[in-house]
matplotlib code that plots the C-alpha trace (Angstrom):
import matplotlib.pyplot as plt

x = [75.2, 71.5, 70.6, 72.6, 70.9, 67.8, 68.9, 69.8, 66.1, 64.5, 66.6, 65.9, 62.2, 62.1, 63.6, 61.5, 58.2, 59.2, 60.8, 57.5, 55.6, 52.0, 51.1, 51.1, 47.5, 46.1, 47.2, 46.0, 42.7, 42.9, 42.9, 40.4, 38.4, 39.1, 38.3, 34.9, 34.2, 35.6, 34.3, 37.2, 37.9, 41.4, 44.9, 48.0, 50.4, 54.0, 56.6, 60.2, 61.7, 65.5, 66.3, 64.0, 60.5, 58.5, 55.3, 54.4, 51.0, 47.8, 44.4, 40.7, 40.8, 42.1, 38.8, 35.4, 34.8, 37.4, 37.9, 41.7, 43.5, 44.8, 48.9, 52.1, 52.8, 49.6, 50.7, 49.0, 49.0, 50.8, 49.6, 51.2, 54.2, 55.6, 56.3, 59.3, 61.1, 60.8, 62.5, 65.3, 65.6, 66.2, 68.6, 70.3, 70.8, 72.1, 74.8, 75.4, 75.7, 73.0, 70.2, 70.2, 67.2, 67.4, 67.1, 64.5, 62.2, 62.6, 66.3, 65.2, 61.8, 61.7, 58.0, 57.2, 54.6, 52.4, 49.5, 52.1, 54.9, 57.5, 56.2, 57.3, 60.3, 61.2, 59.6, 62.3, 62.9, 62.2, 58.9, 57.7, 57.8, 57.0, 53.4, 53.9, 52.9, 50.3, 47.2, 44.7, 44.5, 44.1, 44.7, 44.1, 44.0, 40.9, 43.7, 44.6, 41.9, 39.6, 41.9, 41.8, 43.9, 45.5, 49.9, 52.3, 53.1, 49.5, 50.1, 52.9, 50.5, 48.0, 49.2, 49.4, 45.4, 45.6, 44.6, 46.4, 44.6, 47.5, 50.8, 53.9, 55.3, 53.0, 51.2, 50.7, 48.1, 48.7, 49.4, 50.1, 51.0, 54.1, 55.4, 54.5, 56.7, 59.3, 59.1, 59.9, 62.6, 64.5, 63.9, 65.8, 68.1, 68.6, 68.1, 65.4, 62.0, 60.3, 59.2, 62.6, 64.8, 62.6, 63.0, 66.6, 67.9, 66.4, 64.0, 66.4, 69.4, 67.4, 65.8, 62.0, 62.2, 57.6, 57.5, 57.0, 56.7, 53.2, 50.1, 50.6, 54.2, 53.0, 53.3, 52.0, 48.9, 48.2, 48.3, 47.3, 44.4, 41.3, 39.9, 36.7, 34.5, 31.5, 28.9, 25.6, 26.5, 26.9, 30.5, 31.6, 34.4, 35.6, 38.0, 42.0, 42.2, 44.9, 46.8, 50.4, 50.8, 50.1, 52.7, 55.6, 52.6, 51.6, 52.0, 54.0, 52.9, 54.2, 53.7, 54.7, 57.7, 59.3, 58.1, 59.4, 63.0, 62.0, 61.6, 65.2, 67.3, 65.7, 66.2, 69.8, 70.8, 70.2, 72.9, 71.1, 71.9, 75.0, 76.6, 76.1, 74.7, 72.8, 72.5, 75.1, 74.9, 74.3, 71.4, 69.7, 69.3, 68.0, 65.1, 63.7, 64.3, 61.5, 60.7, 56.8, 55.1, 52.0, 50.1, 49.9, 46.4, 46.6, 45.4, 47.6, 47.5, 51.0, 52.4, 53.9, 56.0, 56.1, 54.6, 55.4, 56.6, 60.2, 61.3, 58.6, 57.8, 55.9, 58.0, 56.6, 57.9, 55.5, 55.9, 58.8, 60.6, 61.1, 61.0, 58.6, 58.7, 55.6, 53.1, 50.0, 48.4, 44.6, 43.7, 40.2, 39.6, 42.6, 44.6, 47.7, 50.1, 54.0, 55.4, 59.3, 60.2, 64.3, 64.7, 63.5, 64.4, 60.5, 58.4, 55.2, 53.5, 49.5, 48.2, 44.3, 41.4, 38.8, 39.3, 39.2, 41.8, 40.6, 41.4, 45.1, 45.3, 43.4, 45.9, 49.1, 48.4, 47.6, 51.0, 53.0, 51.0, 52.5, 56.0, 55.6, 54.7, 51.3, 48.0, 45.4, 43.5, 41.1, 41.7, 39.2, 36.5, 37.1, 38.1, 35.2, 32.5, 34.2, 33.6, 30.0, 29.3, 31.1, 29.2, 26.0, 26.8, 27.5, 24.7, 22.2, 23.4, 23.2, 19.6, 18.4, 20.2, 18.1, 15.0, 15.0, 15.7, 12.8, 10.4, 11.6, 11.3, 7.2, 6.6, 4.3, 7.2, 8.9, 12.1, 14.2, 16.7, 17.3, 18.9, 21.7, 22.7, 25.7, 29.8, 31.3, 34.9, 37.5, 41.0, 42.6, 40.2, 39.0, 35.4, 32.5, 28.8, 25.7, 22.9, 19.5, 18.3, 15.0, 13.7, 16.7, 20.2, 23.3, 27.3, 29.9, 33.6, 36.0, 39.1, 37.7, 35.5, 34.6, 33.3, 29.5, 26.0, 23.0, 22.0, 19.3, 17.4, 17.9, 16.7, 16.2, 20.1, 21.5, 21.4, 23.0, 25.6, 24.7, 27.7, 27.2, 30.1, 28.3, 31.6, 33.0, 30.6, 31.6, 27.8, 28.1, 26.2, 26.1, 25.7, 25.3, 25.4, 22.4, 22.6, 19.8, 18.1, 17.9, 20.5, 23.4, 26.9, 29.4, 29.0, 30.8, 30.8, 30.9, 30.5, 27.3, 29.1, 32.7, 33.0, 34.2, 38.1, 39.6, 40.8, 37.7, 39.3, 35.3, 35.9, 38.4, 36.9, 35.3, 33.3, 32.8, 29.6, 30.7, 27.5]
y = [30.6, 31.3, 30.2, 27.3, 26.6, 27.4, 25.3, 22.3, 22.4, 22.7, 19.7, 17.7, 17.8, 17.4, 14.3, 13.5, 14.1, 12.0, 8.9, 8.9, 5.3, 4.7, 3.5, -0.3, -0.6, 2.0, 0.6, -3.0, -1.5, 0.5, -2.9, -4.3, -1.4, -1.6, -5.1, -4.1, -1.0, -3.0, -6.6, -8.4, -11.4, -11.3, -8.7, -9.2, -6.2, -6.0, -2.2, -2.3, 1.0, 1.5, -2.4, -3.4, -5.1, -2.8, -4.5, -7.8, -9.8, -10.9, -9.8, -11.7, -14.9, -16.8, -17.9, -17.9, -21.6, -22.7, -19.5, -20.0, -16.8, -14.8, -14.5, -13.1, -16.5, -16.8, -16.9, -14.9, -14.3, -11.1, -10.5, -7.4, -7.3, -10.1, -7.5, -6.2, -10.0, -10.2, -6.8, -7.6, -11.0, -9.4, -6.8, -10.0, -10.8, -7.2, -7.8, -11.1, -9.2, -12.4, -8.6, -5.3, -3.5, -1.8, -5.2, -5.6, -8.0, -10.1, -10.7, -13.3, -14.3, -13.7, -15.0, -11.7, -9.7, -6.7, -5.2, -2.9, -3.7, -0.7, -1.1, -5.0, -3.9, -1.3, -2.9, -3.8, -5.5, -2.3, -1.4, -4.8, -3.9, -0.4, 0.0, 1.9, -0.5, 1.6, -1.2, -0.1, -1.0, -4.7, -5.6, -9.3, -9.6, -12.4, -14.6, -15.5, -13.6, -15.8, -18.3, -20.3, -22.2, -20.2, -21.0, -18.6, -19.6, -18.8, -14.8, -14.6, -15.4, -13.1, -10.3, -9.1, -8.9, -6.1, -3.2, 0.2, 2.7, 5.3, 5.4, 3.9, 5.1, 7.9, 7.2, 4.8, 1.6, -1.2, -4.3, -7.4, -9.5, -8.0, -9.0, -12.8, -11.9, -10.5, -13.6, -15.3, -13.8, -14.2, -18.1, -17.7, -15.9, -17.8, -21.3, -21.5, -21.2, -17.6, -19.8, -21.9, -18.4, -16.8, -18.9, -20.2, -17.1, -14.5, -15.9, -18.4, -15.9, -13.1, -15.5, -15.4, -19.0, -19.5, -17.8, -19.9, -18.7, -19.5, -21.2, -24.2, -25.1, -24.1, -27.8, -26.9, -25.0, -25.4, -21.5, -19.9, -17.4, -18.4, -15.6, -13.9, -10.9, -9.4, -11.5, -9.0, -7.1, -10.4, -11.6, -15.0, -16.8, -18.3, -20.8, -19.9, -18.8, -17.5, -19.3, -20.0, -18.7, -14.8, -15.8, -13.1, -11.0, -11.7, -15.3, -15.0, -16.4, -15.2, -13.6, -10.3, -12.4, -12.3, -9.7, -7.6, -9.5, -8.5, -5.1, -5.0, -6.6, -3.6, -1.0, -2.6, -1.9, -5.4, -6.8, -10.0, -10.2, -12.6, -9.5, -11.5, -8.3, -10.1, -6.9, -4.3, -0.8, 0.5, -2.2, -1.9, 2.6, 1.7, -0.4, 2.4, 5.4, 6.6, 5.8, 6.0, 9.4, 9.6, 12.7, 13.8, 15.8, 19.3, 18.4, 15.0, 14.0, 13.7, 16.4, 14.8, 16.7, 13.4, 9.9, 7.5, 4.2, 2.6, -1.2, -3.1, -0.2, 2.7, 5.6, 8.9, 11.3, 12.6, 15.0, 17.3, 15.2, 11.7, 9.2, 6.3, 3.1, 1.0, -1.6, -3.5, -6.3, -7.9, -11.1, -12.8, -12.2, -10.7, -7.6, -6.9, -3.3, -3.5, 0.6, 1.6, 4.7, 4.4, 7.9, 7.2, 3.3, 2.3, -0.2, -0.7, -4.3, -5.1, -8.5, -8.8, -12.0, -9.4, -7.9, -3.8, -1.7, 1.1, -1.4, -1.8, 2.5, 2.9, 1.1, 2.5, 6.1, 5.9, 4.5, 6.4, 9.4, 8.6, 9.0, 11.7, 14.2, 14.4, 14.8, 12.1, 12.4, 10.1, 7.6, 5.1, 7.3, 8.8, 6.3, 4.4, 6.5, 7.0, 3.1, 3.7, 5.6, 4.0, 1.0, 2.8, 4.2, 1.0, -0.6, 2.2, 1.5, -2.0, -1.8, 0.3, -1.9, -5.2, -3.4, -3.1, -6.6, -7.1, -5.3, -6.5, -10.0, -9.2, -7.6, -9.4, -8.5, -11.9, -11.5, -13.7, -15.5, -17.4, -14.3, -14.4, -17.7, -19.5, -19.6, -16.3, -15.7, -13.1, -13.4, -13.4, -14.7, -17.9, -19.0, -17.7, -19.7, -18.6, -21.5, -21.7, -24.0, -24.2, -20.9, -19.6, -18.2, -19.4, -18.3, -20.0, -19.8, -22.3, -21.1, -20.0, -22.5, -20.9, -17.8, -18.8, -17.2, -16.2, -14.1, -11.8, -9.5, -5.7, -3.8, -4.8, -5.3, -5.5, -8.3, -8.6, -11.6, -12.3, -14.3, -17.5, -16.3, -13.9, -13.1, -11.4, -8.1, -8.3, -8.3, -6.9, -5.2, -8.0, -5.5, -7.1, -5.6, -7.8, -7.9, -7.1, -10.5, -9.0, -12.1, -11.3, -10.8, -9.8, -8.9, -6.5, -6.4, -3.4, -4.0, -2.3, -0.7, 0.9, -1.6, -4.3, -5.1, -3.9, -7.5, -8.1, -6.9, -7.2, -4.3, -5.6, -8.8, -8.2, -11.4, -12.4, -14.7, -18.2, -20.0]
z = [71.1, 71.6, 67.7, 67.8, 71.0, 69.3, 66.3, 67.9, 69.8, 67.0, 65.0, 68.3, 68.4, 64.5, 65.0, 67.8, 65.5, 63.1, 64.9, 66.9, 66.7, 67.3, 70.7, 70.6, 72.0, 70.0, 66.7, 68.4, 68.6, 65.0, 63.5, 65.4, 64.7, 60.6, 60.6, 61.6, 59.6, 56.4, 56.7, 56.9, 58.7, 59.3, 59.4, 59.8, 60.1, 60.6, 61.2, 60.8, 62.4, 62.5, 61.1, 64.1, 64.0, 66.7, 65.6, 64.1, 64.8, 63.3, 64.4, 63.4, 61.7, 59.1, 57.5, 58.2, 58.0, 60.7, 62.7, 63.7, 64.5, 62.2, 63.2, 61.4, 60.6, 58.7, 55.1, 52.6, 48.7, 48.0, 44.6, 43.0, 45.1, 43.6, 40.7, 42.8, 43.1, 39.2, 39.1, 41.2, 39.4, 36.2, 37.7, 38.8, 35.4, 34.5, 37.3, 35.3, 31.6, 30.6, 30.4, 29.4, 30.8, 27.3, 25.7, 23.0, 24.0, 20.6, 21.4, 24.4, 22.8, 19.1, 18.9, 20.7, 18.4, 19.7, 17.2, 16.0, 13.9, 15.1, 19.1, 18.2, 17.0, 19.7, 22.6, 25.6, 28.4, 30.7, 28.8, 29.7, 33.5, 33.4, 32.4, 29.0, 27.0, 25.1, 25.7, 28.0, 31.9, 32.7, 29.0, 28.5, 31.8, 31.6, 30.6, 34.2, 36.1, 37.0, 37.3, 33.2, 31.5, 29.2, 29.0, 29.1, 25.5, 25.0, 26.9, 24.5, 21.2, 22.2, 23.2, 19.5, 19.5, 22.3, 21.1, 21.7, 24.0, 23.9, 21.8, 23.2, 26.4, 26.4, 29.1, 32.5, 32.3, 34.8, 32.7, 34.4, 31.4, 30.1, 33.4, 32.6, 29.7, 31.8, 33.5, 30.8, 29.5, 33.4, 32.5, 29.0, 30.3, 33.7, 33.0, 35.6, 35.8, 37.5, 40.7, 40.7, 40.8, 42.6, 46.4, 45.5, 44.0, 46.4, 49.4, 50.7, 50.5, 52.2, 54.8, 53.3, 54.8, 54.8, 51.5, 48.2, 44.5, 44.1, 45.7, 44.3, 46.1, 49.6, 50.6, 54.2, 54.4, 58.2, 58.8, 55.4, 54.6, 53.0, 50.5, 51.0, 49.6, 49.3, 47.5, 46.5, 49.7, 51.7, 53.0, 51.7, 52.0, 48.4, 46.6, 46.1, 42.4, 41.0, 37.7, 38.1, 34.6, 36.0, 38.9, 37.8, 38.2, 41.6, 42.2, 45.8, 49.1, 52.0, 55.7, 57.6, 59.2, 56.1, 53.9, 57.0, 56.3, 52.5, 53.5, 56.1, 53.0, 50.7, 53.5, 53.9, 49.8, 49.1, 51.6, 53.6, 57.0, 56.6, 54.4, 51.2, 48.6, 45.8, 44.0, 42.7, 44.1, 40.3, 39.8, 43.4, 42.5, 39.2, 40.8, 42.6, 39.6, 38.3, 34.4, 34.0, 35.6, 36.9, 38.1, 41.2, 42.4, 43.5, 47.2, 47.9, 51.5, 51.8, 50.0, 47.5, 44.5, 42.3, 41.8, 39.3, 38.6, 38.7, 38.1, 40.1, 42.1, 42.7, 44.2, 45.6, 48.0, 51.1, 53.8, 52.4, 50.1, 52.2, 49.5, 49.2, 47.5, 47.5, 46.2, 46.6, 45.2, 45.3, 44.0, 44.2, 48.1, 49.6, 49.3, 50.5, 50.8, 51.6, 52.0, 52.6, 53.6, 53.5, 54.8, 57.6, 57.9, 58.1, 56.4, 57.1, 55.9, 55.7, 54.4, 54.3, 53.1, 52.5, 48.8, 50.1, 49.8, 52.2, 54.9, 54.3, 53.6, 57.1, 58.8, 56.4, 56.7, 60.2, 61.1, 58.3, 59.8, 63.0, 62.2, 60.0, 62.7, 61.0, 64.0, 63.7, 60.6, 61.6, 58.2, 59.7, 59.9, 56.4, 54.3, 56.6, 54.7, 51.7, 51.8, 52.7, 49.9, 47.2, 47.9, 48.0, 44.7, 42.6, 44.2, 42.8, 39.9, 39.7, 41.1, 38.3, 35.8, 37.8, 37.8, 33.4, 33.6, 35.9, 33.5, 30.4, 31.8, 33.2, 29.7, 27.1, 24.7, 23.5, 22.6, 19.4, 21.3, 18.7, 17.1, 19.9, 20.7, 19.4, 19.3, 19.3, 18.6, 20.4, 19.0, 22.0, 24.0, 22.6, 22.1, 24.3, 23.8, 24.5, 24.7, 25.4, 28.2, 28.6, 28.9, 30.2, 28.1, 29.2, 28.3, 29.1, 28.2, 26.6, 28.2, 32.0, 33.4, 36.1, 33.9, 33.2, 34.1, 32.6, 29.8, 30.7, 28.1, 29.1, 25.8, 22.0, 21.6, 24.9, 27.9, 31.0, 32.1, 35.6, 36.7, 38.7, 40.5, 42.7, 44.5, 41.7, 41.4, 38.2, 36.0, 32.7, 29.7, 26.7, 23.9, 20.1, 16.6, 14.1, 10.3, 7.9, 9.3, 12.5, 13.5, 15.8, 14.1, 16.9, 20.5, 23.3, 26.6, 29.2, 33.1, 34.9, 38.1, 38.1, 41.5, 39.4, 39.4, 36.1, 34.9, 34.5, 31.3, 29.4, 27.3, 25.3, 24.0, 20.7, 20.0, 16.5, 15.8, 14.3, 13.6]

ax = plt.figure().add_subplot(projection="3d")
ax.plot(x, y, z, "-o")
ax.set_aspect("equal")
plt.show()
């Protein structure tokens, strides 16, 4: 009688531990407090615990330029969590027998052509949402980020000029363009266009009823972020870009209202709250089984045994085998992190307009942490210096990088630009010119307008782009090969500081001379 007794404590204050929820004024001023330590003007932040919102509000503002209060109204861009409604709109299909997940690729879109004629062949539907794809992180990525004008038709083209970093589903890269593909193949197979299946197929059923497809639906933008970032250590706020090509990507707009009903329809196995299930049981466990592994480091903060990624999510497991299913997302000024723990019925939501992800994991682990049973481990003050120092870091590089420029620029040594200017060539890229003006080099790029700066001699065969764009931290080596005439015949490029987002996808271009 005693060890049941004893048993029965113990199970009692397990449960207790874990079904313990931060104190609403101490997360009130945890935000605050991030918002401070991470520049960023505004966060909203939303908890579902036991089907029940226990927290949902906005804290800072919306944009710097009209100060309005950030709220959980306030619609944001989710970015990479819209790779989870793709998922669950070809699983849709499945139900319908219109999709196998098993699919090749070149059943739906026959034009479909990678760089390798066997990976064409053998290349599926699954592989094109499950990172595996062989091409290196952010692959062709520049196709959509900054925002250019490059078609989907175009994504489809070029994806044949991506090299292969690893072989086939050896090994995990993030690529965001096999899920425009995928989101093409749900509009062969559906009749409908991504955006169109998207909010009639899934928000309206579920009750996402402020969320659109993409930016450019949002008909009423009276309560929407503005994006901001750090411009050469300087917060700015900066234009919406995002192309609605990338949108099965990360096109989706919404708020914590409803990415919390996103998160109670997951946590419910797909059944909306009128009982209607819009996935099969089989369907729904296949989103969240893992098929691409990923490591996990010996000293992981949550204890985790695996990590890897399923259909359109990452899954994990923390604190002694709870699972996790998870994303985030960052575009151009905003990042955004949505976590489910379905153990425990939690889900924890963070939308941002500051471009720094140690904001959203401050305010994650603290409240995961929280119901966990783990003591304060003081996220904000950690992940606050970590901050610190990364920063610190790319900026010393950046500054020896500036201060080469500096002397190469005071030196009596004139350099040939004649050697260097002209139309290069990528094959998946388009053309990139670089043109003298005055005594200043320019590039500029056919396809993405908005990608232009100055060309700035570093050493005999390498410059530096200084983007106009100061907002996008995204400077670069310019490094070109010369024939025996000393004239330039091809060029690469290779960002200065690890800071910069990888699609900025630089490294991949290979620039052929024209002229």
């Amino acid at each position: 009688m005693r060890l049941n007794t004893i048993l029965y404590t113990f199970a009692f204050l397990t449960c207790m531990t874990l079904s313990a929820q931060i104190e609403e004024d101490k997360l009130d001023q945890l935000v605050e407090n991030t918002l401070k330590t991470f520049d960023v003007p505004g966060i909203s932040v939303g908890i579902i615990k036991d089907g029940k919102v226990v927290y949902a509000k906005g804290h800072g503002v919306r944009a710097l330029s009209n100060k309005k209060a950030m709220d959980k109204s306030t619609l944001v861009g989710v970015a990479s969590n819209s790779k989870g409604f793709t998922c669950f709109a070809l699983a849709m299909m499945v139900d319908e027998g219109k999709l196998n997940w098993d699919d090749k690729v070149r059943q739906h879109i026959p034009e479909f052509k990678l760089q390798d004629a066997w990976v064409t062949e053998q290349f599926t539907v699954r592989d094109l949402v499950t990172h595996r794809s062989g091409m290196g992180l952010g692959a062709g990525d520049l196709m959509f980020f900054p925002e250019a004008s490059f078609k989907v038709e175009d994504v489809i083209k070029n994806v044949q000029h991506l090299e292969a970093e690893s072989s086939f589903r050896s090994q995990f890269a993030y690529n965001n363009n096999m899920f425009i593909i995928a989101g093409e193949v749900l509009k062969r197979v559906s009749g409908l266009s991504w955006e169109e299946f998207i909010e009639t197929k899934i928000m309206k059923p579920v009750g996402m009823i402020n969320s659109k497809a993409s930016y450019n639906r949002v008909t009423d933008k009276s309560n929407i972020i503005e994006a901001h970032t750090l411009a050469d250590g300087k917060l700015v706020q900066i234009p919406h870009d995002w192309s609605p090509t990338a949108n099965p990507a990360g096109g989706i707009v919404s708020n914590v209202d409803d990415m919390l009903t996103w998160a109670q329809f997951l946590m419910n196995d797909a059944v909306t709250k009128k009982g209607e299930r819009l996935l099969s049981e089989k369907q729904f466990n296949e989103l969240w089984q893992l098929q691409t592994p990923l490591k996990v480091s010996a000293n992981d903060s949550y204890d985790s045994n695996f990590r890897g990624y399923g259909l359109g999510w990452f899954v994990t497991d923390v604190k002694g085998g709870y699972k996790q299913v998870y994303h985030t997302g960052g575009l151009l000024g905003t990042v955004t992190q949505f976590t489910m723990i379905p153990d425990l019925d939690l889900a924890i939501v963070v939308l941002t307009n500051q471009m720094n992800g140690s904001a959203f994991n401050t305010i994650t682990n603290t409240i995961k942490d929280s119901y966990l049973g783990y003591e304060d481990r003081k996220w904000l003050e950690k992940l606050g210096q970590n901050n610190k120092e990364w920063y610190q870091y790319n900026d010393s590089l950046k500054t020896v990088v500036f201060d080469q420029v500096a002397k190469m620029k005071n030196s009596s040594k004139t350099m040939d630009v004649s050697a260097i200017t002209g139309t290069y060539t990528d094959a998946w890229f388009g053309n990139v010119s670089i043109t003298q003006s005055g005594n200043d080099l320019r590039i500029t790029s056919e396809k993405s307008n908005t990608l232009k700066g100055s060309v700035l001699p570093y050493n005999a065969t390498t410059y530096i782009v200084k983007w106009d764009n100061r907002s996008y931290d995204a400077d670069c080596f310019m490094q070109f090969s010369f024939n025996e005439k000393a004239k330039a015949v091809s060029a690469t490029l290779k960002p200065i500081a690890p800071v910069t987002d990888f699609s900025f996808d630089f490294e991949d271009l290979k620039l052929i001379k024209q002229d």
